[in-house]
Steps between C-alpha positions, in 0.01 A plus 500: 500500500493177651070435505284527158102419536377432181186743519805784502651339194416686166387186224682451170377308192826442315346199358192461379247372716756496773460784807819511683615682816849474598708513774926547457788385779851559400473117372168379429171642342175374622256539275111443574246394181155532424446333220199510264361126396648394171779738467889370471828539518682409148793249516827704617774486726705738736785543720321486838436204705104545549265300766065525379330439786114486423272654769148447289341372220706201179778622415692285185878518539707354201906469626712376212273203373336426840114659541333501823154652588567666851196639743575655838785446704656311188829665424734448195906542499600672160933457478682805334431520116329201494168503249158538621188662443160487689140549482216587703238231476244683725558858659824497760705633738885408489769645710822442294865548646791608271850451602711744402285763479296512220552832323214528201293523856649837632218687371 
């Protein structure tokens, strides 16, 4: 299917705090966030290439040793298996693309 609206796409909290709906191309998995005001993502580090882009709210991005407080239309570039973590200052919304697809998300 090549067209996905998000009101059509069923929501997944496989973090805590963090609502996900995702969306799967042979190559790439777009995943969109709502995220709950002081919830985070622990330090880690993965395979995929990922891209946050930050549609609302503060969203606190740590890459390696660098951390940046992005709002909308901010966007951070997260290399393969480099560390990083992130928190949500204030409530958000973050569209994150994972290249190669990011399989934990097939849910």
């Amino acid at each position: 299917m090549n067209f996905h609206y998000r009101k059509d796409l069923k929501p997944h909290e496989l973090i805590e705090g963090y609502q996900g709906r995702f969306v799967h191309s042979d190559r790439m998995t777009v995943a969109h966030w709502d995220i709950k005001a002081g919830y985070e993502v622990p330090e880690h580090t993965h395979e995929n290439e990922m891209v946050i882009n930050v549609v609302e709210g503060q969203f606190e991005v740590t890459v390696d040793d660098e951390t940046k407080v992005l709002g909308p239309g901010d966007v951070a570039i997260v290399p393969s298996f480099a560390r990083h973590k992130a928190r949500a200052i204030t409530d958000c919304r973050c569209i994150d693309v994972f290249s190669p697809v990011r399989e934990p998300y097939k849910v």
